[in-house]
Backbone bond lengths (Angstrom), bond angles and torsions (degrees), N, CA, C in turn:
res aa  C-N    CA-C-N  psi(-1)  N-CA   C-N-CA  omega(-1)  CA-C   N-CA-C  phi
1 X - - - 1.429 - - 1.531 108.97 -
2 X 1.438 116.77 140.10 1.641 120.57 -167.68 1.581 80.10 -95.83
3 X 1.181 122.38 141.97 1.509 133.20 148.40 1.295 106.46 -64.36
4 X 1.604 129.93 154.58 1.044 153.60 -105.49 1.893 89.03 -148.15
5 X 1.474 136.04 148.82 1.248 134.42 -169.13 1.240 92.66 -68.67
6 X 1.231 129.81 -63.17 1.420 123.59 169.30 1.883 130.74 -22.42
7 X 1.193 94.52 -60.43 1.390 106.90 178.02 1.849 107.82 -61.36
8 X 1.002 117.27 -32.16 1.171 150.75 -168.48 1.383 112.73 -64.96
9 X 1.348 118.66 -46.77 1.115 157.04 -156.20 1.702 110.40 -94.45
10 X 1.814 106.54 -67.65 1.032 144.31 164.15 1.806 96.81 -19.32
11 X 1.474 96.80 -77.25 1.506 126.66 -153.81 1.754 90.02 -59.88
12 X 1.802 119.73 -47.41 1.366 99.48 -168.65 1.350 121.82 -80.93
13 X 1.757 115.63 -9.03 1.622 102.92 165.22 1.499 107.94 -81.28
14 X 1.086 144.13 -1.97 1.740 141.64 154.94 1.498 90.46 -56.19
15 X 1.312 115.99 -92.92 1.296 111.92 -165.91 1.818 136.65 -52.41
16 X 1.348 102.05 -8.69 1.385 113.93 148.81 1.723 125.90 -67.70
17 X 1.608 98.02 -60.21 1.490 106.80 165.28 1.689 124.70 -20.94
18 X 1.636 83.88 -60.96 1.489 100.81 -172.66 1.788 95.44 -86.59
19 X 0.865 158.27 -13.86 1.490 137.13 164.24 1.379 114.49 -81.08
20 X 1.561 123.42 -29.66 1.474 121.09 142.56 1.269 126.08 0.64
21 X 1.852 77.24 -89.60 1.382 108.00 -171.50 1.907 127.79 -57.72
22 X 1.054 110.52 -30.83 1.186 146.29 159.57 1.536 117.24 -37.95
23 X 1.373 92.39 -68.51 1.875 108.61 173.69 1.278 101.46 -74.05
24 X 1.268 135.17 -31.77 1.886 125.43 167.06 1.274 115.28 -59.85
25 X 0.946 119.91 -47.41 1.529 129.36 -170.87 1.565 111.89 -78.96
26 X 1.390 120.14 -28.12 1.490 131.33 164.87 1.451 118.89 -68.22
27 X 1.373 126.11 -38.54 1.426 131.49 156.74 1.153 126.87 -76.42
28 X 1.302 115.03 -18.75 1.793 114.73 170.07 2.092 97.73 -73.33
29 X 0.699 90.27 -43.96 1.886 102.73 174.12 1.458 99.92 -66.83
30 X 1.163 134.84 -58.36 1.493 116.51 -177.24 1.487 110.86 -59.37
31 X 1.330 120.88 -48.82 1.430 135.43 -174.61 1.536 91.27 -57.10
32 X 1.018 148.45 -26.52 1.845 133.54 -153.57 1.447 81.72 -98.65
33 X 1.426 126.66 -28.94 1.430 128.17 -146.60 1.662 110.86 -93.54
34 X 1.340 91.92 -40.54 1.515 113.55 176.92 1.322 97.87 -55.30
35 X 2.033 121.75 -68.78 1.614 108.66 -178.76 1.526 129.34 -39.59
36 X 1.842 99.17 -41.22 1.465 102.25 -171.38 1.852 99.56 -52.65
37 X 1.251 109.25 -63.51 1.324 116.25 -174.91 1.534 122.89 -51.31
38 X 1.001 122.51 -21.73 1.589 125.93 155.58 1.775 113.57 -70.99
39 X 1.206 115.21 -22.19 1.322 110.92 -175.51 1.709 105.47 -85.12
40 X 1.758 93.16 -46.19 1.805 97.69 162.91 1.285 140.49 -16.72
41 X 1.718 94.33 -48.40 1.494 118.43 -145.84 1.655 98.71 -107.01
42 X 1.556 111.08 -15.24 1.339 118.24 -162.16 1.899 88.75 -93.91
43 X 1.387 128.77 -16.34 1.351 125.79 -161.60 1.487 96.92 -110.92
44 X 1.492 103.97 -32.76 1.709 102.94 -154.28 1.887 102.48 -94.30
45 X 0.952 137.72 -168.95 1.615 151.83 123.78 1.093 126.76 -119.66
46 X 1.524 100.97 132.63 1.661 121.51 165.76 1.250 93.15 -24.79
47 X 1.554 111.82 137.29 1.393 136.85 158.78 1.319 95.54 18.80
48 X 1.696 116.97 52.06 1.750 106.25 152.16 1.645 112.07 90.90
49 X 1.500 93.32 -51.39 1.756 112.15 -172.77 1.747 122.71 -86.38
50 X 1.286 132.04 -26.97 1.676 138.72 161.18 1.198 112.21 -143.38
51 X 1.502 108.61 170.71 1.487 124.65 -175.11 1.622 113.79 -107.07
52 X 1.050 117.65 117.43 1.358 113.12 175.24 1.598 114.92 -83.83
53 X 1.356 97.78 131.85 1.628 114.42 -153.01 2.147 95.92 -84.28
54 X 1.072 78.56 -61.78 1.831 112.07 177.55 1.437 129.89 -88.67
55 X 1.164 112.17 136.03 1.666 94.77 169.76 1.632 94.45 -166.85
56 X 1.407 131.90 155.36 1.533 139.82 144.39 1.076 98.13 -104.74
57 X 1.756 86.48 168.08 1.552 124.81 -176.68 1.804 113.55 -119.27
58 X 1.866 111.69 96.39 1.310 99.85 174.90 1.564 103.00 -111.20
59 X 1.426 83.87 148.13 1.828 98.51 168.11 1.409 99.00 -146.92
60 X 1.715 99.55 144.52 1.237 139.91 -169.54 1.683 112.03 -123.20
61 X 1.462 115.78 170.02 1.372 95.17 -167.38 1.981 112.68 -79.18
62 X 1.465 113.07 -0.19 1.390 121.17 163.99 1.075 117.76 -122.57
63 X 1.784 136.16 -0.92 0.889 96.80 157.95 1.480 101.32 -158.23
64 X 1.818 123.73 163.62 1.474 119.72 -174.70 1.813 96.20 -120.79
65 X 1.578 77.37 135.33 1.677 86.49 163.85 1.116 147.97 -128.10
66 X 1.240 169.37 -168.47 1.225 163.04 -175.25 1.832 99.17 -129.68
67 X 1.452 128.04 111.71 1.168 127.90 164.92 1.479 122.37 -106.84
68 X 1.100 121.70 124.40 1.319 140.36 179.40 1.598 119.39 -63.29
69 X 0.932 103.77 86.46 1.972 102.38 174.24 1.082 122.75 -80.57
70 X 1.371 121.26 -60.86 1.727 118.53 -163.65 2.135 101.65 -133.46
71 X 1.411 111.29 84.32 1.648 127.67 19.86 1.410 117.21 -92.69
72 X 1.015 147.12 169.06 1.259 146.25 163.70 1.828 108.06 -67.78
73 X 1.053 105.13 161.65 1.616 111.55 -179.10 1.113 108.31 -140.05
74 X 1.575 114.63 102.78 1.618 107.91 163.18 1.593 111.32 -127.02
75 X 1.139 91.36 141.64 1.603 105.09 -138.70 1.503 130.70 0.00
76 X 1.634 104.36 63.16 1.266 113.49 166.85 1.719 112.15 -103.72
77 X 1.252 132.49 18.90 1.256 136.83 -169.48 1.730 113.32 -102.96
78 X 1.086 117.77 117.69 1.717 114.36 -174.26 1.117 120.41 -93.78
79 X 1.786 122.38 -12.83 1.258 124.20 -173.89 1.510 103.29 96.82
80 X 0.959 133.98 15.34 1.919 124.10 -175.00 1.536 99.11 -83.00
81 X 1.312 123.51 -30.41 1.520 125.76 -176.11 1.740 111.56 -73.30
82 X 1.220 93.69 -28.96 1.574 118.19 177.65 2.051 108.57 -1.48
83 X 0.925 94.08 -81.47 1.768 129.52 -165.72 1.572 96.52 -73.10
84 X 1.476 126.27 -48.80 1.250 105.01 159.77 1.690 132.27 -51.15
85 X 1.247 107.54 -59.82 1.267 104.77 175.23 1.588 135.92 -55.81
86 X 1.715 89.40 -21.69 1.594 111.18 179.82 1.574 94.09 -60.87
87 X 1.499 120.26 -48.56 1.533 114.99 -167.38 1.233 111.16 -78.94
88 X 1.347 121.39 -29.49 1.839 107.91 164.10 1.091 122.52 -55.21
89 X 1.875 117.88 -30.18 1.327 119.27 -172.53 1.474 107.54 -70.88
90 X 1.448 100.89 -19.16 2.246 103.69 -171.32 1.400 83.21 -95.26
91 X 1.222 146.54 -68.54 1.859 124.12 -173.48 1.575 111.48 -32.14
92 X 1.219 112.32 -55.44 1.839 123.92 171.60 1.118 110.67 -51.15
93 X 1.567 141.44 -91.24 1.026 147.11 159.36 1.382 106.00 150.50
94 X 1.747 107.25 38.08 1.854 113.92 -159.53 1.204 85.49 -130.35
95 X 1.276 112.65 166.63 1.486 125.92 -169.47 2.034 97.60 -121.75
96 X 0.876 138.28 102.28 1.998 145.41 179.36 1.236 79.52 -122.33
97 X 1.942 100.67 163.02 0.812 113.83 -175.00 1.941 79.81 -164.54
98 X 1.301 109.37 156.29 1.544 116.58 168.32 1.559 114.68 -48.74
99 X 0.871 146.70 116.07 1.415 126.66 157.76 1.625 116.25 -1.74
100 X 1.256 120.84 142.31 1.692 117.41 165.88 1.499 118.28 -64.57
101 X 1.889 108.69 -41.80 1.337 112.81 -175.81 1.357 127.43 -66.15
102 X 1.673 100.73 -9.71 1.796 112.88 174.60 1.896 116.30 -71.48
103 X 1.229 92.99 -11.49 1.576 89.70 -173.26 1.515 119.91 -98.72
104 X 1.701 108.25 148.76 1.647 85.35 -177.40 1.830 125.21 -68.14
105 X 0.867 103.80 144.90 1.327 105.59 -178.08 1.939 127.13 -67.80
């Protein structure tokens, strides 16, 4: 049976609703995540050796990242923060990751 324009219709403000809702509830979680991670970054140092002053948060529809501003990091990043951030991302329920271009190559 073909559903009906109505039915049709019906079904895509549900599934709007819920993709809404979805993207609200995903940024209230990035936003809790982002503070934790500024507080991280304000106690901890990069791989042991500096403090990252600055940083944004981009996400795309594959992938989220962590960008380094003040200092900037190009490929000065080793992964030692790695596992921390991995566990803020499971308290959050978001998946970041360092930038790729921070690591040595």
């Amino acid at each position: 049976m073909i559903p009906t324009i109505e039915q049709y219709q019906a079904a895509k403000q549900v599934i709007l609703a819920y993709e809404s809702e979805q993207n609200r509830l995903f940024s209230l979680r990035v936003e809790a995540f982002r503070k934790d991670l500024a507080d991280y970054f304000k106690n901890n140092l990069i791989d042991g050796d500096f403090e990252l002053k600055e940083f944004t948060l981009d996400w795309t529809f594959h992938s989220n990242y962590i960008i380094p501003k003040n200092p900037t990091m190009d490929e000065d990043y080793c992964g030692g923060n790695d596992e921390d951030i991995k566990a803020l991302c499971e308290k959050h329920g978001v998946k970041f990751k360092m930038a790729s271009w921070c690591y040595h190559k």
